[in-house]
C-alpha positions in Angstrom: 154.4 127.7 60.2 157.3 128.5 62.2 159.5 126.5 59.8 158.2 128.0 57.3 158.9 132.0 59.0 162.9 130.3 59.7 163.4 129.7 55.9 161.9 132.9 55.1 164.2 135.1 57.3 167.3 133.0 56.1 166.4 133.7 52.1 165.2 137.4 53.3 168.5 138.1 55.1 170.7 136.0 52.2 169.0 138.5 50.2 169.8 141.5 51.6 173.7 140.3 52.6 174.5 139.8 49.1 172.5 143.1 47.8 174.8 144.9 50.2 178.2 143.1 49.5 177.2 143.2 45.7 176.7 147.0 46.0 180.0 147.9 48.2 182.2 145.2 45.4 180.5 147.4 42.9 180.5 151.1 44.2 184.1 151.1 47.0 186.5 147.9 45.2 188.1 148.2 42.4 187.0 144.3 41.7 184.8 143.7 38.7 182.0 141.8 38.7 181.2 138.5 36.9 178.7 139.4 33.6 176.2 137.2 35.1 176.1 138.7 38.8 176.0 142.1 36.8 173.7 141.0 34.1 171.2 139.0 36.1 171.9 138.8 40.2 171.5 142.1 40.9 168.5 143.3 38.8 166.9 139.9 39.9 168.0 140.1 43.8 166.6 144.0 43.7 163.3 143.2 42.1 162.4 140.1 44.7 163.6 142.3 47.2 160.9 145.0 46.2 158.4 142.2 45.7 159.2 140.6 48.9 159.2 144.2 51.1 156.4 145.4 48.8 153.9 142.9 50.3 155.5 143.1 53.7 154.5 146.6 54.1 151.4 146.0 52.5 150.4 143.2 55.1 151.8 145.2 57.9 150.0 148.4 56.7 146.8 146.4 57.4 147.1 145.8 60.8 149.6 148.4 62.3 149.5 151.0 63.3 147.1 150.1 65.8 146.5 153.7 67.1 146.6 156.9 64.9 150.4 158.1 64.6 150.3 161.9 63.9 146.8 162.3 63.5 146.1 159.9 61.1 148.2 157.3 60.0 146.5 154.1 61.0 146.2 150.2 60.1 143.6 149.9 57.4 141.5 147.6 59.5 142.2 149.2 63.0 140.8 152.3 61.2 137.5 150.6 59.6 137.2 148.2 62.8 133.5 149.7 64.2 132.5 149.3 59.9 134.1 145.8 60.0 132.0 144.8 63.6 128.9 146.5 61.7 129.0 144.7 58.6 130.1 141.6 60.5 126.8 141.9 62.9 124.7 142.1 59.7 125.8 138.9 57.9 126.3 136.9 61.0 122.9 136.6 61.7 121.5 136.5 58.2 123.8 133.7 56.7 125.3 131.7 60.1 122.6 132.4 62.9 119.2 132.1 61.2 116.3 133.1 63.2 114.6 130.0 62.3 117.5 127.8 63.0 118.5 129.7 66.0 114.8 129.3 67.7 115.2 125.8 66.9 118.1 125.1 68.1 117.7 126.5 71.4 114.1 124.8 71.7 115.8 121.6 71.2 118.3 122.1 74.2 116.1 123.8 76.7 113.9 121.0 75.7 116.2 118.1 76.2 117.8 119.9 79.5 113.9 119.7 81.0 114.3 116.0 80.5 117.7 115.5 82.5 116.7 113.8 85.5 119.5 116.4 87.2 116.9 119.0 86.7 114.2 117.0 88.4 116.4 116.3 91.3 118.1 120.1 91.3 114.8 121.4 92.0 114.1 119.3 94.2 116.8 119.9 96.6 116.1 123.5 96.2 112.6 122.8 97.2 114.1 121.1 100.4 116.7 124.2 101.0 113.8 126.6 100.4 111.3 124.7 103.4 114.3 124.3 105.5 115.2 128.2 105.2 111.6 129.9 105.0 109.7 127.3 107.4 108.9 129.8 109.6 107.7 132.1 106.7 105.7 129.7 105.3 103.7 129.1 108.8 103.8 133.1 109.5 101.7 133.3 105.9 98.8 131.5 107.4 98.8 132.7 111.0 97.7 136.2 110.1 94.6 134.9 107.8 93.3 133.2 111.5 94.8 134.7 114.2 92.6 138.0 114.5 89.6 135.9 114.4 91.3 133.2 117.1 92.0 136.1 119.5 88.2 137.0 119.6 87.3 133.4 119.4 89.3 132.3 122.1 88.2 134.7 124.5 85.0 134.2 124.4 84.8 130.3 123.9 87.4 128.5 126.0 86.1 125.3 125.3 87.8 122.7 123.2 84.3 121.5 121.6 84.0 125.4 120.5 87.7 125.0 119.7 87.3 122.5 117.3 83.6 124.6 115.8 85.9 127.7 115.3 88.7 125.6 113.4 86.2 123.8 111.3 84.3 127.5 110.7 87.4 129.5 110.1 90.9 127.6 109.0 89.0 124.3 107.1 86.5 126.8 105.4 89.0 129.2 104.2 91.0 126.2 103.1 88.7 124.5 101.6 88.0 127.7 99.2 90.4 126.7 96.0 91.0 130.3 95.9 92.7 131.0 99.2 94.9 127.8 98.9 96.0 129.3 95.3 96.9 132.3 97.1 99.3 130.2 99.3 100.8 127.9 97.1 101.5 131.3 95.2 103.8 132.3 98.1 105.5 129.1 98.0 106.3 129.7 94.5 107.1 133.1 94.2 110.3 131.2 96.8 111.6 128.7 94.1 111.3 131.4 91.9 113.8 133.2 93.9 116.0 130.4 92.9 115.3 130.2 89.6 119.1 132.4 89.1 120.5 128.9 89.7 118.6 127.1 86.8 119.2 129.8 84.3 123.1 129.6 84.9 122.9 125.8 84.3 120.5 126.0 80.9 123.1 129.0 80.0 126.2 126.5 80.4 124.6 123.5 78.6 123.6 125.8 75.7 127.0 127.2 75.0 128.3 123.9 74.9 125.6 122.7 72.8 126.0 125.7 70.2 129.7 125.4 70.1 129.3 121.9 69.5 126.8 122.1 66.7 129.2 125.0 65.1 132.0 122.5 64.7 130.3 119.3 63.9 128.6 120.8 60.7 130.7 124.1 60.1 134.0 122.8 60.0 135.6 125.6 58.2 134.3 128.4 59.9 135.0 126.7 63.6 138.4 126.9 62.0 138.6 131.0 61.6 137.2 131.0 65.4 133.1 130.9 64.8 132.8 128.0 66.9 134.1 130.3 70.0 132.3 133.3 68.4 129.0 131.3 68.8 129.8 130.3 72.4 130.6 133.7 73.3 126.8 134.7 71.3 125.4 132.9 73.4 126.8 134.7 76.7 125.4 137.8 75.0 122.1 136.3 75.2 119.3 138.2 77.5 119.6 135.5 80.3 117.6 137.6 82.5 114.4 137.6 80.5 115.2 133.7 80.0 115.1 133.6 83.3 111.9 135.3 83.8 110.3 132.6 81.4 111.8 130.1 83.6 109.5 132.0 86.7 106.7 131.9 84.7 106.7 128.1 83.9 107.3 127.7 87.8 104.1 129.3 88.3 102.1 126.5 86.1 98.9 126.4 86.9 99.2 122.5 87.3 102.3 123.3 89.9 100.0 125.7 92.2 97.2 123.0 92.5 99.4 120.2 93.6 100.5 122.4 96.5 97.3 123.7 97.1 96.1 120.3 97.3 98.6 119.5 99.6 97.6 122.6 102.2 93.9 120.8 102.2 95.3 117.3 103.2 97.1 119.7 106.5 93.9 120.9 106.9 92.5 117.6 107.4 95.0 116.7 109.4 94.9 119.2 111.8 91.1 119.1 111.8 91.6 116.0 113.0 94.2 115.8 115.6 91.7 119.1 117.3 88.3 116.8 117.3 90.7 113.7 119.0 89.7 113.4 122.9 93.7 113.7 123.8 93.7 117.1 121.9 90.1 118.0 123.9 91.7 117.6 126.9 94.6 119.3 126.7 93.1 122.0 124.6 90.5 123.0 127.6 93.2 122.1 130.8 95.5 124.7 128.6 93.0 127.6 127.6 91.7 127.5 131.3 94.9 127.6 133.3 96.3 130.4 130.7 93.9 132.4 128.6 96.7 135.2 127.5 99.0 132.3 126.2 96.0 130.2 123.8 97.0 132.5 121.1 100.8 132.3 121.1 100.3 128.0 121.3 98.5 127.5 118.5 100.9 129.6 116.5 103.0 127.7 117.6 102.0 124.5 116.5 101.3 125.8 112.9 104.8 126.5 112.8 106.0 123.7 114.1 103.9 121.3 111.9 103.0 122.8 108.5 106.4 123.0 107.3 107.4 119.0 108.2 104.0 118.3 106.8 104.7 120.1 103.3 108.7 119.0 103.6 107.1 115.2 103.9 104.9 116.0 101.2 107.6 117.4 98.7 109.8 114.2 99.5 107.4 111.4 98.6 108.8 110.0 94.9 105.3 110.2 93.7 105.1 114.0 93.8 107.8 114.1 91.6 107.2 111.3 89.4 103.8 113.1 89.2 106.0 116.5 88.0 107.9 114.6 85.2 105.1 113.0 83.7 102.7 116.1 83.7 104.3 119.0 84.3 107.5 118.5 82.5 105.7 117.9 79.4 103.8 120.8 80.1 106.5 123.0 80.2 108.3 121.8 77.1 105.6 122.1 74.9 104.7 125.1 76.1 108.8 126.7 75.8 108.3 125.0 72.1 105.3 126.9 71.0 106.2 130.1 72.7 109.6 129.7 71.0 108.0 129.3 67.8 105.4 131.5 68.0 107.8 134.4 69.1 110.4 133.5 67.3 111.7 136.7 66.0 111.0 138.4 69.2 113.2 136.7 70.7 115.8 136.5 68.0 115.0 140.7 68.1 115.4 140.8 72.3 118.9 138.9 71.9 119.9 142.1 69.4 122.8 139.8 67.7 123.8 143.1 65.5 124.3 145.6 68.1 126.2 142.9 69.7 128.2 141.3 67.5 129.3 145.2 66.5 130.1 146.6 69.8 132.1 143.2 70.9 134.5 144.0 67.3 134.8 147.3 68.0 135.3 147.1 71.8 138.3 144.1 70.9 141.5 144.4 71.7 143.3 145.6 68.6 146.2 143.1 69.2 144.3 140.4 70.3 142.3 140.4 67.0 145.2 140.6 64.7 146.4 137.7 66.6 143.5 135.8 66.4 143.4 136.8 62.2 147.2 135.5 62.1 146.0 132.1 63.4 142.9 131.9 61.5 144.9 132.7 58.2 147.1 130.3 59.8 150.7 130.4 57.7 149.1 131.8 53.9 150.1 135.6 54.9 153.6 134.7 55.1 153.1 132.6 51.9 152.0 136.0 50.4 155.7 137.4 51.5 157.1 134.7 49.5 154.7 135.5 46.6 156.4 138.5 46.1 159.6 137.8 46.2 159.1 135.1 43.4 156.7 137.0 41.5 159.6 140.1 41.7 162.5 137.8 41.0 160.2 136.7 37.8 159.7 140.5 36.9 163.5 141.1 37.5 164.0 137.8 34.7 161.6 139.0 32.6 163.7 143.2 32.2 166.8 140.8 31.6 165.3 139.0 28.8 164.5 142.1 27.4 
């Protein structure tokens, strides 16, 4: 293209030099002329030179001014640039970003990103960073359900063998109700969904990629004119934070909820049975005896201390999460399949691709989009320069013929 400019400006400015030296020989020297130069140079020069300027203006007439000059001069598509973004929002989405295709499309990734084993493993060291952060949250959730009945308790039965009745009456019996170790695992889910931000930003990254992809694998031409970054930039505009909020639903699976709340009942038999051992007996009774105010404050203590290594031992065995990718993981991808395809154009509807394809045109830099045109169109408005000057010098033959 930029050879193509060079010779351009040489033929433009050859032009215009001998137009000027033809017309001071002719109008200031007293030297005639050749017939030919004043036959057919001149009137041909003059009329490629009005062909060539003719479209010059015309193509610089679409773009410039950027801003009105004097109240209203303006570039034609500067001027219509919020119609342009408007029209452009309109056929975008019903000739290049289909609904249906769309839906599918983005089913497909999030569906292949919940197969990467990176996921697995991601949230499973943000499992570990969430019970090495909130340990002592997790043990303050279950102290409360028992400790107003332990302070009673204790007072009045400072035996370990009544110890060991009020555990098995109180913390095994509220455990062992499926709905009170629901309400737990609840809490400890309503925490990864605290880092759910994380996951969004990386099913955001992989599906820009993925779209932009797609756009120039099978749209050749229009990745060309910029479409393939347009859809990459779409897919920025997306709602990520009600993607998001899906992603906090499917964390609260029913199937993830029982496997925790499974793992609270094993901790429950555990502890049942470290309290009925004859070491923990003596201890227990030697301890509530020689301090009766403390009794409370120790076995809060020890549920601190204890439930969140139990459940960090728990959420570290390879079988948990084995378990997760066979059952839940399929779960959750059929589950984002049908929802996608059930709500299809709700979601196509909540992303808004109009309104946003028209504000992001009519918020663009005026510049930067007539520079992005000029490299889409690539070298064929300067071609259409050169059109004119040929098509003018052809005219110009043409009066001389006549």
């Amino acid at each position: 293209m930029k050879l193509i400019d060079h010779w351009i400006k040489i033929l433009s400015w050859l032009t215009v030099f001998l137009l000027t030296g033809l017309a001071v020989m002719r109008r200031f020297t007293a030297v005639p002329l050749p017939f030919w130069c004043e036959r057919w140079g001149i009137p041909i020069l003059t009329a490629a030179a009005v062909g060539y300027l003719t479209n010059w203006i015309a193509i610089w007439l679409l773009f410039r001014p950027y801003e009105k000059k004097f109240g209203f001069i303006q570039g034609v598509i500067p001027r219509n640039k919020q119609k342009m973004g408007h029209e452009l929002g309109i056929i975008i989405p019903e000739y290049l970003l289909k609904p249906d295709e769309l839906a599918q499309q983005l089913g497909s990734l999030v569906r292949n990103y919940l197969h990467t084993p990176e996921l697995l493993a991601d949230i499973r060291a943000k499992i570990n960073v969430f019970l090495s952060r909130y340990s002592t949250s997790i043990a303050n959730f279950l102290i409360p359900h028992i400790e107003n009945i332990l302070k009673d308790a204790i007072r009045e039965n400072l035996t370990a063998e009544k110890l060991c009745l009020l555990y098995d009456a109180v913390a095994v019996r509220q455990l062992g109700q499926e709905k009170n170790r629901r309400f737990l695992a609840s809490g400890i889910v309503a925490g990864l969904k605290e880092h759910s931000t994380g996951i969004t930003e990386e099913i955001r990254r992989l599906l820009q990629t993925g779209t932009r992809s797609y756009v120039e694998q099978n749209y050749p031409m229009l990745s060309a004119l910029g479409a393939s970054v347009f859809a990459e930039n779409l897919v920025e505009w997306l709602n990520w934070d009600v993607i998001r909020q899906q992603i906090e639903q499917e964390l609260g699976e029913e199937n993830t909820q029982k496997k925790i709340a499974d793992g609270l009942m094993v901790l429950t038999v555990k502890m049942q049975n470290w309290l009925k051992s004859p070491e923990a007996a003596g201890k227990i009774q030697l301890f509530l005896s020689e301090n009766q105010a403390q009794a409370e404050a120790t076995v809060r203590s020890y549920l601190a201390s204890n439930i969140p290594v139990i459940a960090d031992r728990w959420l570290r065995k390879d079988e948990v999460w084995i378990a997760v990718e066979q059952r839940l993981l399929p779960l959750v991808q059929s589950y984002v399949m049908h929802k996608l395809k059930q709500e299809k154009e709700n979601v196509i509807r909540n992303f808004d691709l109009p309104a946003k394809i028209e504000n992001s045109v009519s918020n663009m830099n005026m510049r930067q989009l007539h520079e992005m045109l000029l490299r889409a169109s690539d070298n064929n408005l300067t071609l259409i320069q050169l059109l004119g000057y040929f098509l003018g010098a052809a005219a110009g033959t043409l009066l001389c013929l006549i």
